[in-house]
N, C-alpha and C positions, 0 to 999 in steps of 0.2 A: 504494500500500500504506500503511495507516495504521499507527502506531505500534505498536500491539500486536501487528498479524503481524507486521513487522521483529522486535520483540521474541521472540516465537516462533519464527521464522526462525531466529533468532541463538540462542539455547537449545538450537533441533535442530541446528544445525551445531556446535555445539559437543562436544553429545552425541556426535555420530555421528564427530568427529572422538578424543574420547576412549573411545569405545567402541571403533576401531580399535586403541586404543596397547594397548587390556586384552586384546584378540583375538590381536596379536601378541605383547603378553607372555605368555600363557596358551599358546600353540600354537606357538610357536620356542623353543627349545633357545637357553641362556643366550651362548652364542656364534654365535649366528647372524648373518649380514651386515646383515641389513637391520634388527636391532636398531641397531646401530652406526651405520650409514646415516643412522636418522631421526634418531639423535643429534647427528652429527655436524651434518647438515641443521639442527636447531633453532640448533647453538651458531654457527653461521652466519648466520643469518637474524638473530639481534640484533648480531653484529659489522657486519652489513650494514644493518641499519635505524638501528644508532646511526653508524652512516659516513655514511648518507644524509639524517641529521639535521641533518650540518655541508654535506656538499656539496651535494643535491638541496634541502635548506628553503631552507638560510639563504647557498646560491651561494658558500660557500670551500671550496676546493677543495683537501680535505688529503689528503696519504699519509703520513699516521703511524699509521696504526691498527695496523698491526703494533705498532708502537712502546709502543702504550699497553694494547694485549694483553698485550703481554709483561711487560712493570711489573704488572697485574692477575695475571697466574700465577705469578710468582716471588715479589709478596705475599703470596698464597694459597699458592704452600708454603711459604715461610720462617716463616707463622704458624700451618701447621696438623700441618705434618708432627709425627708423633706423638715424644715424648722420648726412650722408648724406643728408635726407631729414628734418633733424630740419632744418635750417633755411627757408626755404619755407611753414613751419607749423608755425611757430612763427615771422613771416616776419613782425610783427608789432612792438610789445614790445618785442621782442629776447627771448633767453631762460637763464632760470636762468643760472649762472657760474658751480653751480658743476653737472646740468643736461646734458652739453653740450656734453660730450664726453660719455655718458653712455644711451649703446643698450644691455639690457639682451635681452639670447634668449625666445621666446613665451613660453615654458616651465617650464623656472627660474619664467620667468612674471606673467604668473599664478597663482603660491608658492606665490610671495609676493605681487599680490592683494590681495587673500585670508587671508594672515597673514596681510597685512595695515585693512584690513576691520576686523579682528578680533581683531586687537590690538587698533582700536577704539571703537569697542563694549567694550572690557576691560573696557577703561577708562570713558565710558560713563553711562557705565552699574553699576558700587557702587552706585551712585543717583538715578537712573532710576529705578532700579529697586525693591526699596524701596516702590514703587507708587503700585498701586493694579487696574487691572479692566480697566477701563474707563480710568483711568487717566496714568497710563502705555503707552495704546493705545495713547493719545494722546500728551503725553512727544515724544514719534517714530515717528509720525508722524510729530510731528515738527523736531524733529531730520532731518528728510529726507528731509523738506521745506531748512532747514538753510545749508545743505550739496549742494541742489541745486542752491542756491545763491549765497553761496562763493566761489564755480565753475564756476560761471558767473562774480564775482565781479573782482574790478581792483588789488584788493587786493592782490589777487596769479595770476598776467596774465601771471608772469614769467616761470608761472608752470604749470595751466592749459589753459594759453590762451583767459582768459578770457571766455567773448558772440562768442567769434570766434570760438571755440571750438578745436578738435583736428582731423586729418586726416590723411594718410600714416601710416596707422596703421596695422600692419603685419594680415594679414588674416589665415584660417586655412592652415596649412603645407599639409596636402589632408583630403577629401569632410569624412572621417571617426573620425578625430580627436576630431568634438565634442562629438561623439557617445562613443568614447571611454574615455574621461575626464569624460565624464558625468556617464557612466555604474560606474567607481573605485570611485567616490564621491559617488554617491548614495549607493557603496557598502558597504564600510566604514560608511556611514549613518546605515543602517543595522545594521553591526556587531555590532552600540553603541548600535544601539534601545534594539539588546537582549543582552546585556550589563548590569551587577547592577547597570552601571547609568544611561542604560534605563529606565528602573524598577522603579527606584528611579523617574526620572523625570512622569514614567505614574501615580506614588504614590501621587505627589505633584500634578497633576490635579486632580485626583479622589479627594482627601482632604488633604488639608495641614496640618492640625493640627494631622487627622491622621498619616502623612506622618512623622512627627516631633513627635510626640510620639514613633513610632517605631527608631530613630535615625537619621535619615536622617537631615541632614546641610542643609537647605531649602536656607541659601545667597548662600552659595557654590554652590547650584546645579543647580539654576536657572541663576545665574553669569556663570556656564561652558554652559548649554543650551546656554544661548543666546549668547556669544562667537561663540560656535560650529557653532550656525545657522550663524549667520555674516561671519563665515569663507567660509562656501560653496555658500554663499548670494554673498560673494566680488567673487569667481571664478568663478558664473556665470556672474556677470558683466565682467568681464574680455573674456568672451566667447561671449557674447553679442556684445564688442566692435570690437572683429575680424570679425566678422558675418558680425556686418554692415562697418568695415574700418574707419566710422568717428564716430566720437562723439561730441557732446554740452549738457548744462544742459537741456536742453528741451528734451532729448533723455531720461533720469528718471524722468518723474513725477510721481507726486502721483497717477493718473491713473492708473498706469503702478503695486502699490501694488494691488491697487482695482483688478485689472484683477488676477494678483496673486491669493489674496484671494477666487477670483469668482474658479478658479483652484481647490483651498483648500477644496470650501464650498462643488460643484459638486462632488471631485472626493470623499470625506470623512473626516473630521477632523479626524486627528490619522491615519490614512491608506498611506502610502507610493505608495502602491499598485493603490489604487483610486488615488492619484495624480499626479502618470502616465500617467495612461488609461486618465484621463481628461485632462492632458497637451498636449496628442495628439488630443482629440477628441475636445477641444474649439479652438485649433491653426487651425484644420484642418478647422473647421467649418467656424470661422471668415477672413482665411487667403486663403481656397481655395473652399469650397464646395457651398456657399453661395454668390458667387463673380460675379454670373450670373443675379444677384439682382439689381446690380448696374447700371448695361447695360441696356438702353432701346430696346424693341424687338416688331416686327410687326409680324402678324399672317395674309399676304395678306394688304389689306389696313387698318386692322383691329390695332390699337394701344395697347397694353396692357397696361393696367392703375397701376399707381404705382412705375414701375420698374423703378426707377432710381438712383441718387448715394444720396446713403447714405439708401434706403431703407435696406439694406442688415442685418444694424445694427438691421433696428426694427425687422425684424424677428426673429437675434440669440438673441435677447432680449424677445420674444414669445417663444422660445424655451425653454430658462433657466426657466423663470415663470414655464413652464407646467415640467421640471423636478423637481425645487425644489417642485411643489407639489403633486408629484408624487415619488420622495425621497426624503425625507424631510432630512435623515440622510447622503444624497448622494449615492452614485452609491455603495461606500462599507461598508460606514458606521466608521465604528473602527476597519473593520475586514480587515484582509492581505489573497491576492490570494495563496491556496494551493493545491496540489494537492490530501489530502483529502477531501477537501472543495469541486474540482470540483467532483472527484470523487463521494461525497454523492450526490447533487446537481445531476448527472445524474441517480444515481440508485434511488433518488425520484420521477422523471421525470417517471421512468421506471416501480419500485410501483403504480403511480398514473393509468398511464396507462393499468397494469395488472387488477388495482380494478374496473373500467369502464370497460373494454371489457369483462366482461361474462353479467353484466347488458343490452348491447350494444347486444350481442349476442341472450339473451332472448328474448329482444322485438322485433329483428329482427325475428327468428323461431317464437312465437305469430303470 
């Protein structure tokens, strides 16, 4: 396929993928599940592509993304929540003095979750990431435990409210706005990955010391990785807190990386593409397709055994089992959706079935 039909390609699937969101907004009722669904799906898919930016490109292996969610959402409402409604959010312990009179708009809010959550990756990141492996992972990991505590503690109540948490928190501007924050992150995700400091960064997971013989500043380039990742980490938190309106620490735990990761593991380490496809397909799975699980159901007087809440889990949890052993490398592996890739993919399809039909033919005349 030469460039211009890719290019074409890529226009009609875009189309057709935004002609779906205008179908569903036009024809569901403003509470409908699967509005929510795709949304929550999209704010997923960038927690999961900028997760996969630090462990799948550049091979560190963090669990702090909760951690740097959370700093991105309680930025986003401590600078947007509207004036008029602070004192009713902070009706206990007030609000700090210089918070009092400042409402950026959702927009600004955004920018400087994302930059609060990267400008504490900065500062965390010269020590951290000095660690290697296991022990990386688990410096992140706490990182995200102590980010959830001193959100809860009395320490900042001035700021975040404490265990009380935060509410009146500006929601999406209209039902497209995550879809389109999410598309220009993810895009800009892109343009680094084929980037020389993508490059750079997939050099340093294949081998470091390779990657350092050829030139590459291995402090320098895994300090902007994980920057990077923290930055679009904090504007999905920040998407996350309009989603839901309110916020408390118990809104990021560490579950909340684990599910990320399970994202990561499904969709592909290294694959943007798989991180996608499985941010919609484990939201949709857990959040809508499976939710009939939960509900107990009669067949006549007949009881169905099992059904009830919380079965729903064990299932998408049989599920993932029988994919991860069935793709062990994930759905795409390292590799990115193309439209060579489909292309060959159908003309093998087409090969295979050319080579069977005269054998098929033969024994049928026999």
């Amino acid at each position: 396929m030469n460039k211009k039909t890719k290019f074409i390609c890529t226009l009609v699937l875009i189309a057709i993928g935004a002609g779906l969101l205008v179908f569903i907004d036009q024809a569901t009722p403003s509470s409908a599940m699967i509005r929510s669904v795709l949304q929550l799906s999209a704010i997923y898919s960038l927690a999961a592509v900028s997760m996969n930016m630090l462990n799948g490109f550049t091979g560190l292996f963090s669990l702090g993304q909760a951690g740097f969610m959370a700093v991105g959402a309680y930025t986003f409402a401590v600078f947007t929540i509207p004036v008029a409604s602070k004192p009713t959010v902070y009706y206990l312990y007030g609000v700090a003095d210089a918070l009092a009179n400042v409402a950026l708009p959702p927009a600004a809010g955004i920018v400087v979750a994302g930059l609060m959550a990267a400008l504490l990756a900065a500062v965390i990141g010269a020590p951290v990431l000095r660690l290697k492996s296991d022990y990386f992972a688990i410096a992140t990991l706490g990182f995200a435990e102590i980010v959830r505590i001193l959100v809860a503690s009395s320490v900042f109540n001035r700021i975040t409210n404490g265990s009380l948490g935060l509410k009146c928190i500006p929601g999406f501007g209209s039902y497209y706005t995550p879809f389109i924050v999410v598309f220009i992150c993810i895009a800009i995700i892109v343009l680094l990955m084929n980037s020389t400091y993508g490059r750079a960064f997939k050099a340093i997971r294949e081998d470091e010391i390779a990657a350092e013989a050829m030139g590459i500043n291995l402090a320098s380039h895994k300090q902007m990785s994980f920057i990077a990742s923290s930055f679009f980490a904090g504007i999905s938190g920040a998407l996350m807190a309009m989603f839901l309106g309110a916020i408390t620490s118990t809104t990021f735990p560490l579950m909340l990386t684990y599910n990320i990761l399970l994202i990561i593991v499904i969709g592909g380490m290294g694959s943007i593409t798989g991180s996608i496809i499985a941010s919609f397909l484990v939201t949709f799975a857990k959040e809508w397709w499976l939710r009939f699980l939960d509900v107990e159901h009669f067949i006549g007087d007949f009881h169905v055994p099992l059904l009830r809440t919380g079965f729903r889990m064990v299932v998408f949890s049989v599920i993932l089992m029988v994919v991860v052993l069935f793709w062990s490398r994930g759905i795409m592996g390292q590799k990115e959706f193309t439209w060579d890739g489909l292309y060959g993919f159908f003309r093998k399809l087409k090969n295979k079935r050319q080579e069977k039909s005269p054998v098929g033919g033969g024994a049928a005349n026999d």
